[in-house]
N, C-alpha and C positions, 0 to 999 in steps of 0.2 A: 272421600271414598278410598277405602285401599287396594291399592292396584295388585294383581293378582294375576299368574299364568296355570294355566289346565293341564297336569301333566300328566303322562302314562306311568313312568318308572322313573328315577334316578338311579346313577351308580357314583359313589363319590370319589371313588377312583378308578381308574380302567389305563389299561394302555393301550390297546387294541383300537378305539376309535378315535385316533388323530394323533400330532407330535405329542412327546411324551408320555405322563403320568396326565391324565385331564377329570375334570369333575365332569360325567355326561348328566344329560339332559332330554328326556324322549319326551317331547311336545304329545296332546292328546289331539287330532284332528288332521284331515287330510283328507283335499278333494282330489289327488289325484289316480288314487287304487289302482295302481300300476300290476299286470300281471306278471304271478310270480313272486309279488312283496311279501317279506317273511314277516313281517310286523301289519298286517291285518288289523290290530287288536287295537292299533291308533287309529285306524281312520274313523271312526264314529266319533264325533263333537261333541265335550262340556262334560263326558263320563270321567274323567281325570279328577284327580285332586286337586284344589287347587294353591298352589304356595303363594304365601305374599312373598316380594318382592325383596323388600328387607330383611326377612329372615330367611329369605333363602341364600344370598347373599352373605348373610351371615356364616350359616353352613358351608359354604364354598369356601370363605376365608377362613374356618376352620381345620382346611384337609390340608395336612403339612406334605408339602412336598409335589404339589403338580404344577404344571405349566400354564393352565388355563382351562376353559372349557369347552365343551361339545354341543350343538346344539342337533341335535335328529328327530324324525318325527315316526308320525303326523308329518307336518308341515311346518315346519319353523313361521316360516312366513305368513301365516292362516295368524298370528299373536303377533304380529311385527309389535305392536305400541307396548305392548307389556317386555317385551323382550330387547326391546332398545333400551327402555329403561336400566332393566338387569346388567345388559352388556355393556353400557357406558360405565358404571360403576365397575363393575371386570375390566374393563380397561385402565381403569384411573388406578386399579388395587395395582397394574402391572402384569394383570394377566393375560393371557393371548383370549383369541376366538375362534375356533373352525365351527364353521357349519353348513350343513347337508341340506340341501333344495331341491325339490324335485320343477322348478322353474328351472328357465335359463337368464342368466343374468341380464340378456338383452331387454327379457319381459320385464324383470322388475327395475330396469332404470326407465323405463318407460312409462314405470307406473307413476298417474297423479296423487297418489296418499304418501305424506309426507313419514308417516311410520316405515313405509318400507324403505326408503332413502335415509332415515335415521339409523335404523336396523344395518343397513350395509354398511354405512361410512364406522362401525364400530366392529366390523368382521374383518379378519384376519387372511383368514385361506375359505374361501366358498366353494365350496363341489357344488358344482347344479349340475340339472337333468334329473329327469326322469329315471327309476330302472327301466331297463328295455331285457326281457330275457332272452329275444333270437339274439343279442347282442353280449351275452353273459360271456363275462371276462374277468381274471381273479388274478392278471398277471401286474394288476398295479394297487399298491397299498388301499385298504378304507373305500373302498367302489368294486360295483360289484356289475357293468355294464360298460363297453369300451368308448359309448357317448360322455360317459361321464368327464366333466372337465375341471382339475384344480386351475384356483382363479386366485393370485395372489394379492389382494388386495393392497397390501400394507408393506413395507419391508420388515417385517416380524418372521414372515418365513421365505425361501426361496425353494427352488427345483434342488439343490444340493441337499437343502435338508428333510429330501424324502427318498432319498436314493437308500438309504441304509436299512427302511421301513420294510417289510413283507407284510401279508395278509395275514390277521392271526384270528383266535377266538379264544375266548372264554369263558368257563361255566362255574357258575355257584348254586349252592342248593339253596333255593329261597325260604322264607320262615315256613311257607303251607308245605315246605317237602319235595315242592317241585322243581327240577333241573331249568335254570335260565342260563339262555347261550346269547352271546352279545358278539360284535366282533362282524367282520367279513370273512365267510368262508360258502362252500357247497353245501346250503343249510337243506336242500330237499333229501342230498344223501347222510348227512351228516343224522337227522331225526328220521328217517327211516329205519338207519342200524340202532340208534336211542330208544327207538319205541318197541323195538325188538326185543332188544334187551330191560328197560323198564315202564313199559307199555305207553300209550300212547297221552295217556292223560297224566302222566309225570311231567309229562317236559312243556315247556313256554317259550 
């Protein structure tokens, strides 16, 4: 059977969601529907496409010049078995891993399914938590809530090398014409003035 992940969107290179130039990765799925999440569009399960494993791998070792990749959702961890897979080969190519949880790390070492324990021990830098938006904060890089926690798993990154990071975003016009913004920033004001200026159903 060939193994297979569900995804929302790819970006094959961004620099806005993690250290460096990274290949991101938006999982399709997510029980947590946090209020306030600007990505809506993942939480419904199995509507994604799905990559295999190997050639998506493939694809990543194709993008010259990034560091590793990203993994956001959905839920990362909602795919643990299919995404440990992917990530151990990303490791073995030499490349890094961050990736975004809306768990907290305490839950998922607690978990008994061996995918999620596979899944971390190949993660790099882990943000967990939840968004929280009474808690909404954008004075630290890639997080967008002050619960939020970088979690250094590995010695691949340290607190040094997030000091020089700010919050950024980025936008490209996708093939149907429509503005995609990616990134952390103040997205309910940022597509309010967007949809002003090129109405509401332009932008994603």
């Amino acid at each position: 059977m060939v193994e297979t992940i569900n995804i929302y969107k790819l970006i094959p290179k961004t620099s806005v969601e993690g250290p460096g130039n990274r290949f991101c990765i938006w999982v399709q799925g997510c029980k947590h529907h946090c209020s306030g999440c600007f990505a809506k569009q993942t939480w419904e399960f199995g509507i994604g496409k799905d990559y295999n494993i190997d050639e998506l791998f493939v694809q990543i070792k194709s993008i010259p010049d990034i560091e590793g990749i990203t993994l956001l959702g959905g839920e990362p961890f909602e795919q643990a078995s299919s995404l440990a897979t992917l990530t151990q080969k990303v490791k073995q190519s030499g490349l890094s891993v961050v990736c975004f949880t809306g768990y907290k790390i305490e839950e998922l070492e607690a978990s008994t399914k061996p995918e999620i324990h596979n899944l971390l021990k190949n993660i790099d830098l882990l943000i967990d938590g939840k968004f929280e938006k009474e808690k909404f904060d954008l004075s630290r890089p890639w997080v967008g809530s002050s619960n939020q926690r970088y979690l250094f798993l590995t010695d691949f990154y340290c607190w040094d090398d997030l000091k020089n990071y700010h919050n950024k975003i980025e936008m490209r016009i996708a093939q149907d014409g429509k503005l995609e913004i990616n990134g952390m920033g103040d997205f309910e004001n940022i597509q309010e003035k967007f949809c002003l200026q090129l109405g509401k159903n332009n932008i994603k």
